[in-house]
N, C-alpha and C positions, 0 to 999 in steps of 0.2 A: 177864815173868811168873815167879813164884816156882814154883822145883820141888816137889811133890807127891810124899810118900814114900810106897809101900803103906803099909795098916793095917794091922798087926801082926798082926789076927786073922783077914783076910780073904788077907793076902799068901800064903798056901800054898795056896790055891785054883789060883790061877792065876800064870803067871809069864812071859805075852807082855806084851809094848811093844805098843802098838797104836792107831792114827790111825783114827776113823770120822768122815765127814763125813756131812752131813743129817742131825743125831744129835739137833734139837728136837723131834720129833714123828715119828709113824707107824713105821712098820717102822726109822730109825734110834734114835730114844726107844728103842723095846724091846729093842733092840740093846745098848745103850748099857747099862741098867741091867742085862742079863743077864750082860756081861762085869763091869761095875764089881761085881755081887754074885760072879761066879767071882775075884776077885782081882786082874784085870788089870789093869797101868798102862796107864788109857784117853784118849787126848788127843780131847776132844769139840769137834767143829768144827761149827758152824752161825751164820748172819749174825747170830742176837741174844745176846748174852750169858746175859741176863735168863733168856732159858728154858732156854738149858743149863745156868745155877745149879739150877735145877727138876730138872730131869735127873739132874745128877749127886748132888744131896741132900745125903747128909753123908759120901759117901766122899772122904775126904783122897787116895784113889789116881788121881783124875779130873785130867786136867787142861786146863784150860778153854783153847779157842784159839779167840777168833770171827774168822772172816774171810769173804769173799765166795769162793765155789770160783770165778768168773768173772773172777776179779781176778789176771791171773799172777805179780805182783810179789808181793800180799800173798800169796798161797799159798806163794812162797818162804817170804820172812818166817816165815809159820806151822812150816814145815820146821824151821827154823834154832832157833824156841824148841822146838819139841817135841825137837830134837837136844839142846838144851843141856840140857832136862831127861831124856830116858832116854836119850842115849846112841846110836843105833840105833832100827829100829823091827823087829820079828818080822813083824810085820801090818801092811797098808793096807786098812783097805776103804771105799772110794769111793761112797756112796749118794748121796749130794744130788742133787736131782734135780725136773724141774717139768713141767706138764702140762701143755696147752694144747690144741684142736681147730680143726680148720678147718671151716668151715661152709657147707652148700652148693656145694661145690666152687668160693668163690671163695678168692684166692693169698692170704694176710696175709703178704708178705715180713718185716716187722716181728715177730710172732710165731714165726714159723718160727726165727729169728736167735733170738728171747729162749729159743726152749726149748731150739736146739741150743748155745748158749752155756753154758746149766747143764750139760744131760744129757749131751753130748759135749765140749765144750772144757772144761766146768768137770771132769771125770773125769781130761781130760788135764793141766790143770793140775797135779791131784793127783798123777798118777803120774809126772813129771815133777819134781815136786816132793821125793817119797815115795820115788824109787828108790834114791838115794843114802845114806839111811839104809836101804834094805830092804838093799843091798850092804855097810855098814858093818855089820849082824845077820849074814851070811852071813860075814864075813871071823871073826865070831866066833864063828863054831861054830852059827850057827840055821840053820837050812831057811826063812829068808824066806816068806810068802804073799802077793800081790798080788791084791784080789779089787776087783771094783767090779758094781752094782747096775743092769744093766739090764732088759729085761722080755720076757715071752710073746709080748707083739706083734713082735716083732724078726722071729720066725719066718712071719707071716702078714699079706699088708697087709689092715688094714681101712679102712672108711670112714671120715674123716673125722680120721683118725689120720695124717694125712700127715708132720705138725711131729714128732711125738711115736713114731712108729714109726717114723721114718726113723732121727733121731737114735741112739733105742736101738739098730738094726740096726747102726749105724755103729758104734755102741759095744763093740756083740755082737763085730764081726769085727776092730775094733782090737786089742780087749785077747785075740782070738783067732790074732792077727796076732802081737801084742807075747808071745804064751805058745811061740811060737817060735823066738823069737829070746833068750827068758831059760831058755830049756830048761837049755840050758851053762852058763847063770849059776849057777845055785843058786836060783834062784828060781821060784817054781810062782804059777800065774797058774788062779785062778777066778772063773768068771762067772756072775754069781745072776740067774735068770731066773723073774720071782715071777707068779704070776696075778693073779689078784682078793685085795686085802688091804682091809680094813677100816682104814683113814686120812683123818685131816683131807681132803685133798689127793680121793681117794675119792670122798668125801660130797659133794662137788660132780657126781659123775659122775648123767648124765639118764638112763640106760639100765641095764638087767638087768646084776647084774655075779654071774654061776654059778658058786658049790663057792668063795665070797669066805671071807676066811680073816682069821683077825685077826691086828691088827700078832702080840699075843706067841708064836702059833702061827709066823709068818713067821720071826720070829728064833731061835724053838728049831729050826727044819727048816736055815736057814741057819748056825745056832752048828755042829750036826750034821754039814753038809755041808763047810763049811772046817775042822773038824776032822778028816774024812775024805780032806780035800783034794781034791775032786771038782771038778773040772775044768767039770762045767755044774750049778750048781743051782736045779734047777725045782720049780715046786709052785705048786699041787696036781696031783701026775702024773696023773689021771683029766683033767684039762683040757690040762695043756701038753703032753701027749701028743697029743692030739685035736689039738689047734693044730698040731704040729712035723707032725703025716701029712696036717694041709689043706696045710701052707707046700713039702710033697713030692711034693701034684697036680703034674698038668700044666697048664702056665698056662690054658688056656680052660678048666678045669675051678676053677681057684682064681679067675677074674672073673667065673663064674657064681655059684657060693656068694657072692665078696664086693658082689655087684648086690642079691644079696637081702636084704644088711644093711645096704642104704641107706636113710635114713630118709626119707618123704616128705613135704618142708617145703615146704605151697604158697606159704611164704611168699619163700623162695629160688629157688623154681619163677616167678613172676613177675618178682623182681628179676633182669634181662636187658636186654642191650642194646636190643632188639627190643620189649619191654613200657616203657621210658622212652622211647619215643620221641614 
């Protein structure tokens, strides 16, 4: 893929290198055209081409990488072209990511694997991928940022959230894990922990979602927050605050609240061993 030169007119805005994955839609879309309007050389990663053309419009400073984040081979690959064109990266930030529930508290071992393959191995792919150029930035004089997109729920299990809040949780304490051990590096490590956002992804959701926020609110509080270089970025603090002092009960205190937010499906309620009999 052909390297991508800033725009002359846009180029002094901004002057990070920078990898964002899940950049076709929701809180990466808004992402995505907020840095490409600040200047930055933005390497836009998502599985379809087509929409990241959408995406990126007609900034020449974008530069297009479709790959699978679930795929460890191609997410090298993606490294190697986003290397050869800037060089190093200042930024990683790792959103892509996918949803799924469990239902009635029966197991879908198959689901569980598809959501922790995106939300967890595909994060690790990236950074994995991403660190080599976040170190080849840092040999040059930048302050590196490694950030990646997990969520509120990490803090609080709920129901039905088992695939989908575990994964994040895993996520939450890897890259909380990994902000440890690159203390010494030079590189700083933040973790975006978003509430209720208004996204495709979202709008599927069957239940009340409180103080939801839209994608381009999501990405001005998060532009905000890694430029501040804050270490947890949550929002809306009215909610993830409320959430992080459930997730700091005492446990028979947090399965009573989370009892009350089980939904009553008679119709999982009969499917049982004991009712097919």
């Amino acid at each position: 893929m052909a390297r991508h030169k800033p725009h002359p007119t846009t180029a002094t805005k901004g002057s990070h290198r920078i990898w964002l994955t899940g950049a076709t839609s929701g809180i990466g879309a808004a992402l995505a055209r907020r840095l490409l309007a600040e200047g930055h050389r933005v390497a836009l990663s998502g599985r379809r081409e087509e929409a990241l053309r959408a995406v990126a419009g007609e900034a020449d400073h974008a530069l297009l990488v479709p790959v699978d984040v679930t795929r460890r081979e191609a997410m090298a690959e993606a490294a190697q072209r986003i290397d050869t064109a800037f060089d190093g990266l200042d930024m990683a930030i790792l959103n892509a990511g996918t949803c799924e529930y469990l239902e009635g508290g029966r197991v879908d071992a198959p689901l569980v694997e598809r959501v922790f393959a995106a939300n967890l191995f595909g994060a690790v792919n990236g950074i994995e991928a991403a660190l080599p150029l976040l170190h080849r930035a840092r040999e040059q004089g930048s302050r590196p940022l490694l950030a990646a997109t997990s969520s509120a729920s990490a803090f609080f299990a709920m129901p039905r959230a088992e695939a989908y809040g575990a994964s994040k949780a895993a996520l939450s304490y890897f890259m909380e894990s990994l902000r440890l051990d690159l203390a010494h590096q030079g590189i700083d490590v933040s973790v975006i922990h978003p509430g209720f956002v208004k996204t495709p992804l979202t709008e599927r959701n069957d239940f009340p979602m409180p103080m939801a926020v839209s994608a381009e609110k999501a990405a001005t509080l998060i532009i905000e927050g890694l430029a501040a270089r804050r270490r947890d970025i949550h929002f809306p603090r009215r909610l993830t605050w409320s959430i992080k002092l459930l997730g700091a009960l005492p446990l028979s205190a947090r399965i009573a609240i989370g009892k009350r937010l089980v939904r009553r499906d008679d119709s999982a309620d009969r499917d049982t061993p004991e009712s097919r009999q």
